[in-house]
C-alpha positions as CSV (number, residue, x, y, z in Angstrom):
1,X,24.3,19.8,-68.4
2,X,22.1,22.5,-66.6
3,X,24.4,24.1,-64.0
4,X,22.5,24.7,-60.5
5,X,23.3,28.8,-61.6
6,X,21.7,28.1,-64.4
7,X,18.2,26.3,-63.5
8,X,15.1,28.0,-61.3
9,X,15.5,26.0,-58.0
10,X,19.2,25.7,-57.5
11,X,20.4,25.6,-54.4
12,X,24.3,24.2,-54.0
13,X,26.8,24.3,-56.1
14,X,27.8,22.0,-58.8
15,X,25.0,20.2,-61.0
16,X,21.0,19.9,-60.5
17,X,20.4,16.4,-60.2
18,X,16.6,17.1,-60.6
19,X,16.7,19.2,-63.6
20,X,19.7,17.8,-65.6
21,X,18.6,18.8,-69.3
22,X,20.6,15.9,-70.3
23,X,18.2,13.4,-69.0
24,X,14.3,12.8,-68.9
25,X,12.4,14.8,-65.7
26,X,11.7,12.3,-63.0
27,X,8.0,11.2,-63.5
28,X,7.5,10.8,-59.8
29,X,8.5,12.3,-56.2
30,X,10.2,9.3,-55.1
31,X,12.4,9.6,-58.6
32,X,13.0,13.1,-57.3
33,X,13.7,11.7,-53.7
34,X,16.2,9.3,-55.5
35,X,18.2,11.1,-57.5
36,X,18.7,13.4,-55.3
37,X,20.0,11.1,-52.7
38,X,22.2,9.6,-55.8
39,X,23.7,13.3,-55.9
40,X,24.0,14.1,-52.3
41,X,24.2,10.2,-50.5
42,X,25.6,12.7,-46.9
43,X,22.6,15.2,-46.9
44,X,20.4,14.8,-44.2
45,X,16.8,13.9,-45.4
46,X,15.2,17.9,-44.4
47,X,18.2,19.3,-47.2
48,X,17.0,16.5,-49.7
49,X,13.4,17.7,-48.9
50,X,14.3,21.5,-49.4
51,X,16.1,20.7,-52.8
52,X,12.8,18.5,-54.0
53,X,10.4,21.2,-52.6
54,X,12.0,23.8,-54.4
55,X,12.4,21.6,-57.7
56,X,8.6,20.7,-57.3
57,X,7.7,24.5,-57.7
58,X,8.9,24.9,-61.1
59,X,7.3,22.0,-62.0
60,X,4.1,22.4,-64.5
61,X,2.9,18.2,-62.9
62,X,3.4,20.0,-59.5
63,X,0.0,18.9,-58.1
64,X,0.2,15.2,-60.0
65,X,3.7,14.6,-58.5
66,X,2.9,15.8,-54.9
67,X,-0.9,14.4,-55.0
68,X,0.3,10.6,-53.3
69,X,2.2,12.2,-50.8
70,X,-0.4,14.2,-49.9
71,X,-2.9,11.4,-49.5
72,X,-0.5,9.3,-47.9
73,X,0.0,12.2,-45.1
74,X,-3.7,12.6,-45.0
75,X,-4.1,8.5,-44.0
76,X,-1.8,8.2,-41.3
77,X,-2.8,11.9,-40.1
78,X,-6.7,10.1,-39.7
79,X,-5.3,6.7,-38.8
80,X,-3.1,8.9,-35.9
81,X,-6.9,9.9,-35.2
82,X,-8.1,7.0,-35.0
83,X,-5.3,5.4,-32.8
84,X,-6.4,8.1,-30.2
85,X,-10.3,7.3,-30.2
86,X,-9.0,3.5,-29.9
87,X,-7.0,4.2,-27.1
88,X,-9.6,6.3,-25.1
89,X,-11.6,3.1,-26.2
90,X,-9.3,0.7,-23.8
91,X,-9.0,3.2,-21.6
92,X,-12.6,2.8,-21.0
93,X,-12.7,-0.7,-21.2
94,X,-10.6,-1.0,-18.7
95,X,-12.2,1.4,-16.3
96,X,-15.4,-0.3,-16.8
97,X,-13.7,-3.8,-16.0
98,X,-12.3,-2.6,-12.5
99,X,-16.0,-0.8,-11.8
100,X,-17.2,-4.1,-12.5
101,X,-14.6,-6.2,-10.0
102,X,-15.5,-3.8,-7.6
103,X,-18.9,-4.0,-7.1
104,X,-18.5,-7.9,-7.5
105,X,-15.5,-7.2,-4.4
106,X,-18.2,-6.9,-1.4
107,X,-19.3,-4.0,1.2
108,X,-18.8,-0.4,0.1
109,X,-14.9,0.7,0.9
110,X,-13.6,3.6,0.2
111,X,-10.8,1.9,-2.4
112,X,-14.1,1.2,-3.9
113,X,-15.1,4.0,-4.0
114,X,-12.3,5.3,-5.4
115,X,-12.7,2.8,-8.3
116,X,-15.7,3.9,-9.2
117,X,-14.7,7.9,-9.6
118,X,-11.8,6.7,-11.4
119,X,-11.5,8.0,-15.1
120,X,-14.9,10.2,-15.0
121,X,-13.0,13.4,-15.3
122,X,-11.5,12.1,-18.6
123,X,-14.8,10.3,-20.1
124,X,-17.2,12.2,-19.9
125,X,-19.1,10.3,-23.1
126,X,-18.4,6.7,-24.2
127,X,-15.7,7.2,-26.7
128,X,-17.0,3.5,-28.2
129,X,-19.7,6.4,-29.9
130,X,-16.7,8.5,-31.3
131,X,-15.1,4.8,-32.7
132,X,-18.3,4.7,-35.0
133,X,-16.8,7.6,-37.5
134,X,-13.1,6.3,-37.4
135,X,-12.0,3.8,-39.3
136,X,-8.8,1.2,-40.3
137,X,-7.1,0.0,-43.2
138,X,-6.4,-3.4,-44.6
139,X,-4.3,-4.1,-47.8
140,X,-5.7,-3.4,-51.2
141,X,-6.4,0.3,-50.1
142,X,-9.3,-1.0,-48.4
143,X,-10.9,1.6,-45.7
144,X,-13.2,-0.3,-43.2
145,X,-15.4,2.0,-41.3
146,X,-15.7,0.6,-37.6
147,X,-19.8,1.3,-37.7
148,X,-19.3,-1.5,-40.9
149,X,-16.7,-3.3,-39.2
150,X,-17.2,-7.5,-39.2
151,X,-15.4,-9.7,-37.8
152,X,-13.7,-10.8,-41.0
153,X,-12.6,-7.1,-41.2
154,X,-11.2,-7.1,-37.6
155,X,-9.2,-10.7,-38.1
156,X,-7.7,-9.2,-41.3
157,X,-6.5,-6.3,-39.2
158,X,-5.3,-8.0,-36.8
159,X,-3.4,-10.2,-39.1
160,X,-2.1,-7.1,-41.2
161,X,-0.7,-5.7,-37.6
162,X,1.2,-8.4,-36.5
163,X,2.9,-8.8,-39.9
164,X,4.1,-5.1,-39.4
165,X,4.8,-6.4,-35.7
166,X,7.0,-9.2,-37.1
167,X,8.7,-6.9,-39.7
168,X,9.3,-4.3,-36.5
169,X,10.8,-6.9,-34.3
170,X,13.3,-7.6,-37.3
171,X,14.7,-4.2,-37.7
172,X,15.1,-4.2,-33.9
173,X,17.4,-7.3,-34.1
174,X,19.0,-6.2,-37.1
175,X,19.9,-2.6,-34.9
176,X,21.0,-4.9,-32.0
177,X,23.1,-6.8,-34.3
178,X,24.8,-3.5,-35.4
179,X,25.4,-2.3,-32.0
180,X,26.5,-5.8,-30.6
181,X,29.4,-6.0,-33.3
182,X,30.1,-2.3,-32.5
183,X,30.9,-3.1,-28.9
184,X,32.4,-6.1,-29.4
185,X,35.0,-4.3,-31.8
186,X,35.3,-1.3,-29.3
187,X,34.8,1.3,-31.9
188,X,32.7,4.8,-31.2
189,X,30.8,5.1,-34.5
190,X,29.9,2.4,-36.9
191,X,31.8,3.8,-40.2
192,X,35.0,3.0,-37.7
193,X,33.8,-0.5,-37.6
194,X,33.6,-0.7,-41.7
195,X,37.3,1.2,-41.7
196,X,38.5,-1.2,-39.1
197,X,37.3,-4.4,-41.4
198,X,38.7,-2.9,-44.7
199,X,42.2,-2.2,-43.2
200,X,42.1,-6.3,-42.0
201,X,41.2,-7.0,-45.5
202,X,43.7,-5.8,-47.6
């Protein structure tokens, strides 16, 4: 057993769950993620993080172990991207829709007017033009370009996004759930809740 004195990246006390010479390295980061939340189930995910960051250094697979990460940070940080150019993209939309009702609305007013100045100091170029180089992706690791984008592509997406939706509205009722018992129980902090159960129990 390789004592956290003993091995490169130790950083508590006690035994290195990462580097235990007693057992086979971890062969991924999420094995490194897991044992170390095996060894320390109260540490707060950033400690976990610093344990598996410093483990990863004195790894000789460093770059194959932290390479999906990597690329999985790298496709939300150009879906995040995206999401912007999408949203400037309603934005738009929008503006042009009420430009539209208000030329369709009658004699020149100054409300319309005002419609018509509205959002120019934020667009100053279509951002439909910017869409073109952004993309989305559906399941399979596909990565649909929105310059290539058919409607096949845009159904699948849409699809895709309202499974998430569904799976998002069911964590949200399972967290109501949680705090509906908690109230109903009168308790501060959930773990009392668990206490309060195991004391009726026995």
């Amino acid at each position: 057993m390789t004592t956290l004195q003993q091995c490169k990246h130790a950083m508590d006390e006690g035994t290195c769950s990462i580097c235990d010479a007693d057992e086979e390295l971890p062969a991924t980061l999420g094995q490194m993620v897991a044992a170390e939340r095996k060894a320390h189930p109260q540490d707060a995910p950033d400690r976990i993080a610093d344990r598996v960051c410093t483990a990863l250094l004195a790894r000789p697979d460093f770059v194959d172990l932290v390479m999906p990460a990597v690329r999985a940070f790298i496709r939300d940080a150009c879906r995040s991207a995206a999401r912007d150019v999408e949203r400037r993209v309603g934005e738009q939309v929008r503006v042009e829709a009420r430009r539209t009702s208000a030329f369709r609305a009658g004699p020149d007013t100054e409300s319309r007017r005002r419609v018509f100045r509205e959002g120019t100091d934020k667009v100053s170029t279509d951002p439909r033009r910017e869409l073109l180089t952004e993309g989305f992706p559906l399941s399979g690791g596909v990565f649909v370009r929105w310059a290539d984008a058919t409607e096949a592509d845009i159904e699948t997406r849409i699809a895709e996004l309202e499974k998430q939706r569904a799976a998002l509205d069911g964590s949200i009722d399972f967290y109501r759930q949680r705090l509906a018992e908690m109230r109903a129980a009168g308790v501060k902090c959930y773990g009392d809740l668990l206490k309060r159960k195991r004391a009726k129990a026995s």
